[in-house]
Backbone as numpy.savetxt, mean C-alpha at the origin, in Angstrom:
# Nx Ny Nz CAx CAy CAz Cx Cy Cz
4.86 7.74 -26.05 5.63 8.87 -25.60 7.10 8.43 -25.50
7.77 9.10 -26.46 9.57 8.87 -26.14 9.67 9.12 -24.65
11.16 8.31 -24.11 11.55 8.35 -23.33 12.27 9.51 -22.63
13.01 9.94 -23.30 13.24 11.63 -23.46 11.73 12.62 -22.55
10.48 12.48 -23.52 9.30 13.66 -23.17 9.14 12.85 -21.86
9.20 11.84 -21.85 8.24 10.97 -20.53 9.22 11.52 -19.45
10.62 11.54 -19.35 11.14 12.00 -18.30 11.24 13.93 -18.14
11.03 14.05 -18.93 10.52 15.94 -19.10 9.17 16.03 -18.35
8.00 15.31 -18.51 7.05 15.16 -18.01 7.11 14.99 -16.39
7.73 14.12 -16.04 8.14 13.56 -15.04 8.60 14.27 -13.84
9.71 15.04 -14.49 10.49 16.64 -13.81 9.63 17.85 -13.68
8.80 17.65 -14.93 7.92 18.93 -14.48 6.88 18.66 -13.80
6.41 17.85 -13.78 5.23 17.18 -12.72 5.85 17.17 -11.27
7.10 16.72 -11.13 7.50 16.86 -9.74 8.05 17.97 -9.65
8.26 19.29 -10.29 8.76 20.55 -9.82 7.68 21.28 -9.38
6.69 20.89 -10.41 5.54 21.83 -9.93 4.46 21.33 -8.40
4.72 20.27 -8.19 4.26 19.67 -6.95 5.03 20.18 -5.79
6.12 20.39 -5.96 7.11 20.76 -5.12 7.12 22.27 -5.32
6.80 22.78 -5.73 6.77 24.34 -5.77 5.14 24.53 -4.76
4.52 23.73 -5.07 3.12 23.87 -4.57 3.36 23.52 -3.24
3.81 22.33 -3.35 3.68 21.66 -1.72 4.73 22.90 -0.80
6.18 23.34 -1.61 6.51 24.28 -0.51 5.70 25.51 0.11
5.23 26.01 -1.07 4.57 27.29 -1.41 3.38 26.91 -0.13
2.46 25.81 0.01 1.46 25.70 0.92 1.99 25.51 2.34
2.92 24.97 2.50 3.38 24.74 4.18 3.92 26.68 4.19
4.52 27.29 3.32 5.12 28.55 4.30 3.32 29.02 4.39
1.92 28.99 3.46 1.62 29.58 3.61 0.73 29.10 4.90
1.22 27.85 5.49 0.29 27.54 6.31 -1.07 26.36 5.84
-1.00 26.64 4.26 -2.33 25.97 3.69 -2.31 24.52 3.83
-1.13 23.66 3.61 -1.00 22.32 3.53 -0.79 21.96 5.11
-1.51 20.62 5.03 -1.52 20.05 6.73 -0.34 19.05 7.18
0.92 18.99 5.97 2.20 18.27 6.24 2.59 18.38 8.03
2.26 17.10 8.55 2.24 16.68 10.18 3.80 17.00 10.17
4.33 16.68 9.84 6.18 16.93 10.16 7.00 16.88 8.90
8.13 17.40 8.65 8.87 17.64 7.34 9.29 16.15 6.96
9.53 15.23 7.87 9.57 14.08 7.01 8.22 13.54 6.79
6.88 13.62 6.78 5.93 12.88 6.24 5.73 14.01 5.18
6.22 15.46 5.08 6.34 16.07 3.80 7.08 15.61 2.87
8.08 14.87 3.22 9.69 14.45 2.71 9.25 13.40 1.69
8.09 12.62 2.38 7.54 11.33 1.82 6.88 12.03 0.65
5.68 12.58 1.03 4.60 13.19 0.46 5.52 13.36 -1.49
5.90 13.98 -1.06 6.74 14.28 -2.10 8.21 14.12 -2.75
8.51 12.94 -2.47 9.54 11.77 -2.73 8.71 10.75 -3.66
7.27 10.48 -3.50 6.56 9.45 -3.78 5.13 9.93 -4.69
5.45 11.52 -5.07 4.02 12.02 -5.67 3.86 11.50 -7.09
5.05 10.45 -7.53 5.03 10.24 -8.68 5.01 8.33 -8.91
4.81 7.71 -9.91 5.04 6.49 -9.59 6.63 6.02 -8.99
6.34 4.89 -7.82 8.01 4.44 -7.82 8.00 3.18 -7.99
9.00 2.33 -8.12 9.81 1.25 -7.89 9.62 0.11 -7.57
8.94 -0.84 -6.64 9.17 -1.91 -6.55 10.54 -2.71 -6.29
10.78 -2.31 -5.03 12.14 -3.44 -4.83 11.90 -5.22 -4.36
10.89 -4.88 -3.56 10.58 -6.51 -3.51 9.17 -6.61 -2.55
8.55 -7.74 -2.42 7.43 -7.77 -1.42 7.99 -8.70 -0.04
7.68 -7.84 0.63 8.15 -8.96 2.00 7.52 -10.13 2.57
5.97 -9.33 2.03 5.12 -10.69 2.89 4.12 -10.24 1.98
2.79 -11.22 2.48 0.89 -10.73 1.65 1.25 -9.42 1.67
1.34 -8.18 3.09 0.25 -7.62 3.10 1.21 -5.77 3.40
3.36 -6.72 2.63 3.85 -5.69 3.13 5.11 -5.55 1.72
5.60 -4.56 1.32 6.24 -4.36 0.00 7.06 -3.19 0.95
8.52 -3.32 -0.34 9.29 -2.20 -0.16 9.46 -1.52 -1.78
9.60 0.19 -1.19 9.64 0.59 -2.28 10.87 1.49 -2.78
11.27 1.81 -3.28 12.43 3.03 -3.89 11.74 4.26 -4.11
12.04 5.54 -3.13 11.17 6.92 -3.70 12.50 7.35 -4.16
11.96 8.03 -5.30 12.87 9.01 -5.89 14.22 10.17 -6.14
14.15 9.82 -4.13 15.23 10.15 -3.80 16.52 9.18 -3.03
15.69 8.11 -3.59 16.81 6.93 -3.03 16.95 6.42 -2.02
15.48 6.49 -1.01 15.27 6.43 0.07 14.67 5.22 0.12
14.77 3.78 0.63 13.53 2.27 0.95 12.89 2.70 1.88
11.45 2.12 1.87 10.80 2.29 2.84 9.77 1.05 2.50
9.29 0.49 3.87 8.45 -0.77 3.92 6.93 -0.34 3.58
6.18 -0.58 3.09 4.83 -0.06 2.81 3.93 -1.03 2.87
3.36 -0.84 4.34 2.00 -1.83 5.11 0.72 -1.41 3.93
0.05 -2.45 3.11 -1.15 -1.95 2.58 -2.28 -1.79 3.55
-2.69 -0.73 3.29 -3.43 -0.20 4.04 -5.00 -0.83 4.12
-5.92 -1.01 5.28 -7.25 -1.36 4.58 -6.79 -3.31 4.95
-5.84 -3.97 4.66 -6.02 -5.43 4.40 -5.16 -6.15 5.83
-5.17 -7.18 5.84 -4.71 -8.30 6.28 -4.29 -9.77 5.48
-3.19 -10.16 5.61 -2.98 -11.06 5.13 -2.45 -12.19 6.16
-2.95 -13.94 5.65 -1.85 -14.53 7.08 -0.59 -14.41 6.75
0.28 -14.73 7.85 1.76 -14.32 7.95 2.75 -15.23 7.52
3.62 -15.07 6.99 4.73 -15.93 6.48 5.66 -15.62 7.06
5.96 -14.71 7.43 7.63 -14.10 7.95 7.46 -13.83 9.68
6.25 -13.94 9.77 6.42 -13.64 11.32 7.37 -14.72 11.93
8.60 -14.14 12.75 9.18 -15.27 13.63 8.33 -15.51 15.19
8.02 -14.72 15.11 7.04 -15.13 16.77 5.89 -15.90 16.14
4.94 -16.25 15.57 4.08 -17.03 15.14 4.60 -18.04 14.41
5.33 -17.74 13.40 5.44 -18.96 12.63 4.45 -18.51 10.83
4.81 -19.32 10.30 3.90 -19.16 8.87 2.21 -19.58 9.35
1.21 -18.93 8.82 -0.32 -19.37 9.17 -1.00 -19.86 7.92
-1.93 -20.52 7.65 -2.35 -20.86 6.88 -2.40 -19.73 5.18
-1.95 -20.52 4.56 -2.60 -19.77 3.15 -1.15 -18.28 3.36
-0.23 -18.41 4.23 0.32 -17.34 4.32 1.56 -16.97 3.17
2.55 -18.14 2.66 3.72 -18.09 1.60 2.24 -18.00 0.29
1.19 -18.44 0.16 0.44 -18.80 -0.85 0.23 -16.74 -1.16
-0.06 -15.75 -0.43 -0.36 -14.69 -0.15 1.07 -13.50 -0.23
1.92 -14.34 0.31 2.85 -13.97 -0.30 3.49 -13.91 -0.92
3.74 -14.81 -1.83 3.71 -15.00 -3.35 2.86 -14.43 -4.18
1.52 -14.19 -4.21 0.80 -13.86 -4.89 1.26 -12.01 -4.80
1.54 -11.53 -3.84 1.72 -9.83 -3.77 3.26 -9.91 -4.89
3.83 -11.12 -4.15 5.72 -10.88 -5.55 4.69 -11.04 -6.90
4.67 -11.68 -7.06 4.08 -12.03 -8.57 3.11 -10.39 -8.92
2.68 -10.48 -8.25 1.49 -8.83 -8.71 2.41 -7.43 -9.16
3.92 -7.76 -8.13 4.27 -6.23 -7.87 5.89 -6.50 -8.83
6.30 -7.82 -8.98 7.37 -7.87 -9.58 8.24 -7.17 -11.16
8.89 -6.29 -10.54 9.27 -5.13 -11.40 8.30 -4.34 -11.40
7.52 -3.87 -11.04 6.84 -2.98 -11.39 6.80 -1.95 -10.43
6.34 -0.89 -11.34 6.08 0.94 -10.49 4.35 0.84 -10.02
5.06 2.02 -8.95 3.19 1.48 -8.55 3.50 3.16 -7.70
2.07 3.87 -7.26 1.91 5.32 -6.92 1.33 4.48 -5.30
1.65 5.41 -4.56 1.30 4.91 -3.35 0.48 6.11 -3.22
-0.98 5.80 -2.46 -2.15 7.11 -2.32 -1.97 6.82 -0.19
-2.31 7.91 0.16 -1.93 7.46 1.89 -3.55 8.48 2.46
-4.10 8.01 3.24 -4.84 8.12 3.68 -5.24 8.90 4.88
-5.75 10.16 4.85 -5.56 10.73 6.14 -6.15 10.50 7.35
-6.99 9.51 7.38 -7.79 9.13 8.56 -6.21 7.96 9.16
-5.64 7.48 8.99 -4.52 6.59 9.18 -2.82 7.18 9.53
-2.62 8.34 8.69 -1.87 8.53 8.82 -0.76 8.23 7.66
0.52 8.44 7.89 1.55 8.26 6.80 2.36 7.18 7.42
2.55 7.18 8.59 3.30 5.75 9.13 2.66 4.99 10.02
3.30 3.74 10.13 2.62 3.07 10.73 2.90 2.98 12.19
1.85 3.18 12.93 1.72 3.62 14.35 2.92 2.78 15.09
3.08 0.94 14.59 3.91 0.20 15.43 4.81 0.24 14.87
5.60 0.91 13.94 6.64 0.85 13.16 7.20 1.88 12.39
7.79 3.31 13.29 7.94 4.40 12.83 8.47 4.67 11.16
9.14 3.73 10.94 9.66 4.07 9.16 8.76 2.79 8.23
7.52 2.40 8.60 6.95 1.49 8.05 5.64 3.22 7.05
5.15 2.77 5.95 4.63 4.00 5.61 3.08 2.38 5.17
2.32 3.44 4.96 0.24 2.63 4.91 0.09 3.50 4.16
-0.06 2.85 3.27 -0.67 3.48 2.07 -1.68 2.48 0.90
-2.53 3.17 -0.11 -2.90 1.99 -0.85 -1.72 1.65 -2.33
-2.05 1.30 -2.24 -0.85 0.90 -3.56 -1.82 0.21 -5.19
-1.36 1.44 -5.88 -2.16 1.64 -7.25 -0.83 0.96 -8.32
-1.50 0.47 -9.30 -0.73 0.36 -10.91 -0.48 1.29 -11.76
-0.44 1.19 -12.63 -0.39 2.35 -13.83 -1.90 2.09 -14.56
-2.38 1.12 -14.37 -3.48 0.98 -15.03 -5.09 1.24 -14.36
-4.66 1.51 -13.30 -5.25 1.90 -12.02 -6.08 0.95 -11.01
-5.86 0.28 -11.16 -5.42 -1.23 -10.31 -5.22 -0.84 -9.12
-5.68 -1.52 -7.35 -5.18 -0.81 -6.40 -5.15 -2.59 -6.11
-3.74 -2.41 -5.70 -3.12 -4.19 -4.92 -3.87 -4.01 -3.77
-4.34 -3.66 -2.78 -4.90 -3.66 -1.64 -6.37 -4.76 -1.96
-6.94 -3.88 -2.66 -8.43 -4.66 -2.91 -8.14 -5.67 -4.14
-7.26 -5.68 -5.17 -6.83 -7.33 -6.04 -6.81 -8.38 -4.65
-6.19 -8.25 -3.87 -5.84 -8.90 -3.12 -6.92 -9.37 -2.41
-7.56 -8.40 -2.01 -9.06 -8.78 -0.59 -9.77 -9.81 -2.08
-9.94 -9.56 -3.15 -11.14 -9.30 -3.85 -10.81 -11.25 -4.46
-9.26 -11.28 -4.60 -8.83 -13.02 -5.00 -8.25 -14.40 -3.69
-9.40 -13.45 -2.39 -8.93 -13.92 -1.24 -8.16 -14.79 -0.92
-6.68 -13.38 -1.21 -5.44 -13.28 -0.39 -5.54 -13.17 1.00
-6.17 -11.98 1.16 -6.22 -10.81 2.45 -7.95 -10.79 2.82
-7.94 -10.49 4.06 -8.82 -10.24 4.46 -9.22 -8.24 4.86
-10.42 -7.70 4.94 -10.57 -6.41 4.72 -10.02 -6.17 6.37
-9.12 -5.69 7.15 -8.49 -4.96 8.33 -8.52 -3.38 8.68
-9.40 -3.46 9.62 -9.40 -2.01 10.57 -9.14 -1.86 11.08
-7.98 -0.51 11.34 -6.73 -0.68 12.40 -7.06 0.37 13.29
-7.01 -0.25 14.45 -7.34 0.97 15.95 -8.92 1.75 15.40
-10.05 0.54 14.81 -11.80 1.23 14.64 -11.34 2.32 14.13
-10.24 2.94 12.59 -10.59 3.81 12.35 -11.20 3.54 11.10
-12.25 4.57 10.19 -12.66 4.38 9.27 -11.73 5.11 8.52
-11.74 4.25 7.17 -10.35 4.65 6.17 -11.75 4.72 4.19
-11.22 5.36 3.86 -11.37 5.67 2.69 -12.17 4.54 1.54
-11.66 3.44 1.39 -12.03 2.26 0.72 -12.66 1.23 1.27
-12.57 1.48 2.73 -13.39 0.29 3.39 -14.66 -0.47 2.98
-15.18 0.27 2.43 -16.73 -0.09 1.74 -16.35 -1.68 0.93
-15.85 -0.85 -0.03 -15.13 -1.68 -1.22 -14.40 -2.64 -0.43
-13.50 -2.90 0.15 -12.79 -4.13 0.65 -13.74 -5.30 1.35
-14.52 -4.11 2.13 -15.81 -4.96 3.26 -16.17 -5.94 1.59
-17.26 -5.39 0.90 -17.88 -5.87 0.02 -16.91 -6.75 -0.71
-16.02 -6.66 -1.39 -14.64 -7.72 -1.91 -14.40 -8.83 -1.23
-14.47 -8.67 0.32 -14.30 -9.55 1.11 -15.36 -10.91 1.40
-16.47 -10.31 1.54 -18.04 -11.08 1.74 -17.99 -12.01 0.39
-17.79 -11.28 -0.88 -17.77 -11.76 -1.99 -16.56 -12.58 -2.30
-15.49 -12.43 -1.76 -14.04 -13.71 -1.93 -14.86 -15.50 -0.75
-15.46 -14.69 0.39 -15.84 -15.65 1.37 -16.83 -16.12 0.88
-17.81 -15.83 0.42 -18.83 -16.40 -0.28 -18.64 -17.54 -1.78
-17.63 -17.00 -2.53 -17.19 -17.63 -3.25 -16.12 -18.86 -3.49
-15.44 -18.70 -1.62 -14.62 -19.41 -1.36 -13.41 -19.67 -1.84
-12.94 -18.24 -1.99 -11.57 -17.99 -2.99 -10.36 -18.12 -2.22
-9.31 -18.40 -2.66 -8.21 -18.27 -2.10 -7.87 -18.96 -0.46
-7.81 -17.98 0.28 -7.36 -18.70 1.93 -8.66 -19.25 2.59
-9.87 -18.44 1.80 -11.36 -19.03 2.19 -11.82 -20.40 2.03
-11.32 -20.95 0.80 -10.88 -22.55 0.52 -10.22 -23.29 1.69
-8.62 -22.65 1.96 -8.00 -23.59 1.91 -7.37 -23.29 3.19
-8.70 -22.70 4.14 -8.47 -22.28 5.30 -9.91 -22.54 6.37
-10.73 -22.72 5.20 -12.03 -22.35 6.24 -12.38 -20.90 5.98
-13.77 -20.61 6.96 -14.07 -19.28 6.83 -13.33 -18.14 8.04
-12.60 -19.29 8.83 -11.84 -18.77 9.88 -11.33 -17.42 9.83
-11.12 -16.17 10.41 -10.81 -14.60 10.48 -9.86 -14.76 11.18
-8.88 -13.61 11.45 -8.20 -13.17 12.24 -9.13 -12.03 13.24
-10.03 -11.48 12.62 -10.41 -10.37 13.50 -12.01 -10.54 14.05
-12.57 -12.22 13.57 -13.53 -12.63 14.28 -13.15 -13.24 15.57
């Protein structure tokens, strides 16, 4: 597809989302919690950006209207590299490296989950979402599945993919992949 149709595509895919998404809040039909998690909703209905990864288990992105925003993957845990109150934890720069390398330059569609929410509860402009490829790839579970990350349930809620991460997870620990090696079978949330 020329570059030309691909951005015609692009415009009309986001006009007509945006005609819909307005069209459903006057009519009441869409459940947009507040005009900025609408703002998101549809800033981001299309692939975006990749500006950089901060840590395992946290990326920033560029929506379409020129807006950064930090994006917690949703569903995982990773150990920490950047925390200044802890310190780096095992297997943690190893995890974070591995998310730069996955996401570097690249566009990716963020899917957000309604059992969770659009932001993150401790971090009002932090957004949880899963984070897909173009090839349909979701970094959340690459990650659980080449144990980076471990599968994380935040405040016992049940979220969408959990199945799949649970199972990714048993199967990285069993196989002794990644931080499961070179950490032990040690948890954060055992």
């Amino acid at each position: 597809m020329s570059p030309k149709r691909l951005a015609y595509v692009c415009v009309l895919t986001f006009t007509i989302f945006l005609m819909w998404s307005v069209g459903s809040v006057l009519l009441g039909a869409y459940h947009a919690e507040t005009i900025r998690e609408w703002a998101v909703r549809a800033s981001t209905v299309w692939y975006v950006p990749v500006v950089r990864a901060v840590d395992g288990d946290t990326i920033r992105v560029r929506t379409w209207f020129g807006r950064e925003y930090s994006v917690r993957l949703l569903g995982i845990d990773t150990p920490e590299s950047v925390d200044p109150r802890r310190g780096p934890e095992c297997f943690g720069k190893e995890a974070s490296d591995r998310t730069a390398e996955l996401t570097d330059r690249r566009y990716v569609k963020l899917e957000f989950d309604d059992s969770q929410g659009i932001f993150d509860d401790s971090r009002s402009e932090r957004l949880v979402a899963y984070v897909f490829f173009f090839d349909g790839e979701m970094l959340n579970l690459n990650l659980v599945r080449e144990g980076f990350a471990e599968e994380w349930t935040y405040n016992k809620r049940r979220y969408a993919h959990q199945t799949a991460f649970r199972n990714a997870e048993k199967e990285a620990m069993k196989r002794r992949l990644g931080r499961w090696a070179a950490c032990g079978l040690e948890s954060k949330k055992h």
